[in-house]
N, C-alpha and C positions, 0 to 999 in steps of 0.2 A: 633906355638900354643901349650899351656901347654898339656902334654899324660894325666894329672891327674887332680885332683880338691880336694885341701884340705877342709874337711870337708863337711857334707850334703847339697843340694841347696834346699831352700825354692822357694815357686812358689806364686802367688794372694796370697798374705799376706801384711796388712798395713804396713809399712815403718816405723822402727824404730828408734822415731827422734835420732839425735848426739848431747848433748850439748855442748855447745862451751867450748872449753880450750885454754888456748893461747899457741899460736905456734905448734896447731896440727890443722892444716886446715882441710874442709869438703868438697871434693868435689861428684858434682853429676853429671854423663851423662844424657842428657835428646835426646831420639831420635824424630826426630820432625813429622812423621811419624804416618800414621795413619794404621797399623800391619792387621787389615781384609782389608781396601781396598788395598792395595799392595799383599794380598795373595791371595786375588780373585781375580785380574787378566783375565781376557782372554787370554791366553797362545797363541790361534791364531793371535792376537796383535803383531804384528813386533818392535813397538817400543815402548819407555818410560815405559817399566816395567821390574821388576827384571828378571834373569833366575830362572826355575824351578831348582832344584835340579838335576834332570833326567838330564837337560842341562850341569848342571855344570860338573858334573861324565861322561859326554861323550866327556865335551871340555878337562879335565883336566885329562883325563884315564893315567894310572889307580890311581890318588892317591887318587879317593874314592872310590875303591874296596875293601874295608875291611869291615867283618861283621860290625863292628858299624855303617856303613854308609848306611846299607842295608833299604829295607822297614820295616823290624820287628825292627831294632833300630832308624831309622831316617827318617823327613819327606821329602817326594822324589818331593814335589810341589815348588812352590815359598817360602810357608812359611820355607823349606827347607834352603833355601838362607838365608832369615832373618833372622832365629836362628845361620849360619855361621858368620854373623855381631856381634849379640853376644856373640858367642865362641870366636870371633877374639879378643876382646876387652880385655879378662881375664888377659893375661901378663898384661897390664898397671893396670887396679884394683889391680893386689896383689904387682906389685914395688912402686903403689901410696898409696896406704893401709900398707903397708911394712916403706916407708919415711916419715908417718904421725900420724900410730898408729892407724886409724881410716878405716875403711871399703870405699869403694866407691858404693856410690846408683844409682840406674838405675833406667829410669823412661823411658816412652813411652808416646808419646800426646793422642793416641788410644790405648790400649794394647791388645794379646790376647784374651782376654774375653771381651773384647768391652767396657772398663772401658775409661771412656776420664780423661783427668789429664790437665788442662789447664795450665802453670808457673803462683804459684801463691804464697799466703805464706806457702803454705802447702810445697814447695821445698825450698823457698828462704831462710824462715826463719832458715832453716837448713844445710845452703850451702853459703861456701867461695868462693869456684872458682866451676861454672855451664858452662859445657862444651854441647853445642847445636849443635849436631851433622844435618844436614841438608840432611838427605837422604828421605826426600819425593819426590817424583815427580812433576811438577809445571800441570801436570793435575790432580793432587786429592785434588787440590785445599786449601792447609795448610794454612791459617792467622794466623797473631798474631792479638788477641783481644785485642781491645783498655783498658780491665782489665789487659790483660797482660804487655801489653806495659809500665802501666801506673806504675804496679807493679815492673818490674823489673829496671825502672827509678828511680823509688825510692829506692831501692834495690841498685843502683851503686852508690848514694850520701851516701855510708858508706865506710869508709876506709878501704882498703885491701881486697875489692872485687872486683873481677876478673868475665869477662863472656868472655869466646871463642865463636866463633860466627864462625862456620865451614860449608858450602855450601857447597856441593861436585860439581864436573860437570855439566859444560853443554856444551854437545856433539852433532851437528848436530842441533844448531839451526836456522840454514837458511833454507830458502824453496830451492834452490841448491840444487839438489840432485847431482851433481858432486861434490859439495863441502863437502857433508856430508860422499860420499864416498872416498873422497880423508881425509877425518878426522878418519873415521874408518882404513882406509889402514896407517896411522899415528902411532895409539895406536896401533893396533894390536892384540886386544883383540876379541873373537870369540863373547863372552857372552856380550859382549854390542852392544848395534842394534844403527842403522845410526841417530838414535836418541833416546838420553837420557836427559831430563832435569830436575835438580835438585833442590830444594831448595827456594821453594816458599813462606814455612814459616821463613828462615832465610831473605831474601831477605826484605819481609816484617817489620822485626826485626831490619834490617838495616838500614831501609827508617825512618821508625818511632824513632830511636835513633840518625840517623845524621852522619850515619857509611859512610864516602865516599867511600866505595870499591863493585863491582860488580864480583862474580864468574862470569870467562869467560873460555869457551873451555874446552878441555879433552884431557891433553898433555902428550906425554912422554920423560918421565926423561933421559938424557944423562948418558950413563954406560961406565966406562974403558973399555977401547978397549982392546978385547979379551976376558972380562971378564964377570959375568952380575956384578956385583958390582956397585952399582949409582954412579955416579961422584959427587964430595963434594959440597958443597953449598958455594957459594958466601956470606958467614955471613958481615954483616955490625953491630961488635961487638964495634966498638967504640960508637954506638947509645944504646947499647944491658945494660942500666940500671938495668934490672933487672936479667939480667946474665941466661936468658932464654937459649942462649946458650953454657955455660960453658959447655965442654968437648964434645962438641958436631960437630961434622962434617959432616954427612947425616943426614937424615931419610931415610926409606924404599923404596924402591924401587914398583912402584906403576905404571901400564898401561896407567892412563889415570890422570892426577892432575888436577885444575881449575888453572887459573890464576887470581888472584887476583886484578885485574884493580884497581889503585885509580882514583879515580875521581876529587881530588882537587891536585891544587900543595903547600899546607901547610905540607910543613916536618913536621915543630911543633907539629901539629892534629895528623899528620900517620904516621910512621917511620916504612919501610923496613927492616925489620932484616934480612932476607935472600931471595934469590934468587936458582931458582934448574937450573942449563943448562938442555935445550932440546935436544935431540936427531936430529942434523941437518942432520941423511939420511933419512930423514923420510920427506919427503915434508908436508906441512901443513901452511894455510893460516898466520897463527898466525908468525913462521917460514920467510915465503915470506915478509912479511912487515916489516923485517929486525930487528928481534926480535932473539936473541936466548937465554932468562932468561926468566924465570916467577917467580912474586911476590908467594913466597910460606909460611912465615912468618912476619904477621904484630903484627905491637901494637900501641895503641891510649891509653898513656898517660892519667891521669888525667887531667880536665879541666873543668873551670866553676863551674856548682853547682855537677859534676860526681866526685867523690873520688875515685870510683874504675877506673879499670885498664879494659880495653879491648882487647885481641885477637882473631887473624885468624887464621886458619891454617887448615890444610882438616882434617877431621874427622880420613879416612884412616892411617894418624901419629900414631893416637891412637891405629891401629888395628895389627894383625899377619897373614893376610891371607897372606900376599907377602912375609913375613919375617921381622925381627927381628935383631938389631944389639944391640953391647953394649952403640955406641952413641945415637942410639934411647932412649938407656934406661935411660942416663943420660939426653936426652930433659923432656921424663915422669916424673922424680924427680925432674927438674929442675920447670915445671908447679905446678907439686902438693905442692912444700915448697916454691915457689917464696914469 
């Protein structure tokens, strides 16, 4: 994550549009997340909610023991958490802001002040490639409105628009509670409980556009032995038209990933571009049915009356809480100027 921050941060301030230039694209994050009901929380709540901060600082001790992280500098609750989501994100806004010339806009479906922002022209009209990151949980119950749906269908019958469509996990969603613990003993992560599920509003989003893929599970990624270094991705770059991943050979190394189930067998519609191996010491149902790849980058071609382009891919790619490489950074460029 960046030590600094060029330049002053503005905060609840209207959004200043980008007009269009050609060949400096616009992209926008949109978290789909509704920011007061994930911060208020019941902390006594075992599952399907973020960690508090206090949590995090005691899983991860000590690398948030430095005064910035204290209670007079940082929020020590859940909303704690949330705001690490958006510190995470900064690398990619200044190398896509950087590749483009153009700033990268954040937006929230609920924000801190309790402001709703539904995807509508107020983003689209302003944005090339709209990256929908899917971290609500599927109990605080995110739709996409049939204004929305309707808006961003129209919105992809332009050429050279792009929507990522990122669901993060879902973790433990059997009623098995051997199986849910045998999924947590898998990832290995303290700060995710025996269930977490993700991504209600993108799901929705998916149903309603014709997406055939389903985030499934919370896997982990296979690392060179000996090392933690992830082990490379399976690229299927002879499909890789838009050179999404030129120079590219991981992403981040990450606890827990979704797998991206398709649900049709129309290559045509969906094309695999990469694959992450799983870690096979790690028992896991997923694993056992004699799996050891997960779908970790799609794309859905243009087709029909859709001119834009659509991708998958976890939200988490986008972020720095796990780390940061140089191929990451050449996927980030390669998204923002595709």
């Amino acid at each position: 994550m960046s030590a600094s921050i060029q330049g002053p941060r503005t905060y609840n301030q209207l959004h200043i549009a980008r007009p269009h230039q050609a060949g400096r694209r616009r992209l926008s994050i949109y978290w789909t997340w509704s920011y007061p009901w994930e911060a208020n929380r019941d902390v006594s709540e075992l599952d399907n909610r973020f960690s508090t901060m206090t949590e995090v600082r005691r899983v991860a001790w000590p690398n948030y023991e430095g005064t910035e992280w204290d209670a007079m500098h940082f929020l020590q609750g859940i909303e704690g958490t949330l705001e690490l989501f958006h510190r995470s994100t900064l690398d990619f806004q200044k190398v896509a802001g950087d590749a483009t010339g153009r700033p990268v806009a954040v937006f929230q479906r609920i924000d801190q002040s309790g402001f709703k922002l539904p995807i509508d022209e107020r983003i689209l009209s302003d944005t090339d490639t709209l990256l929908v990151f899917g971290l609500d949980h599927l109990v605080s119950e995110q739709e996409a409105a049939a204004e929305e749906i309707e808006a961003i269908r129209e919105w992809l019958t332009l050429e050279g628009k792009c929507l990522l469509v990122a669901p993060h996990h879902d973790v433990g969603f059997t009623t098995d509670l051997e199986q849910r613990q045998q999924e947590y003993r898998h990832h290995g992560d303290a700060l995710v409980p025996r269930q977490q599920r993700f991504g209600q509003y993108t799901r929705s989003l998916m149903k309603a556009l014709d997406i055939p893929v389903m985030n499934q599970f919370g896997l982990r990624p296979a690392v060179v032995k000996g090392t933690r270094q992830i082990t490379p991705l399976n690229a299927n770059r002879d499909t890789d038209d838009l050179g999404l991943l030129k120079g590219v050979t991981t992403f981040n190394f990450h606890l827990h990933l979704p797998h991206y189930h398709v649900t049709t067998d129309d290559t045509k519609c969906v094309r695999v571009l990469a694959r992450q191996p799983i870690d096979a010491e790690r028992p896991h149902p997923f694993t056992a049915a004699g799996n050891t790849e997960f779908n970790s980058l799609i794309w859905m071609p243009p087709g029909g009356k859709r001119a834009g382009h659509i991708l998958m891919a976890d939200s988490t790619i986008f972020t720095t809480l796990f780390g940061g490489t140089d191929s990451l950074a050449s996927f980030w460029r390669n998204v923002a100027t595709m």
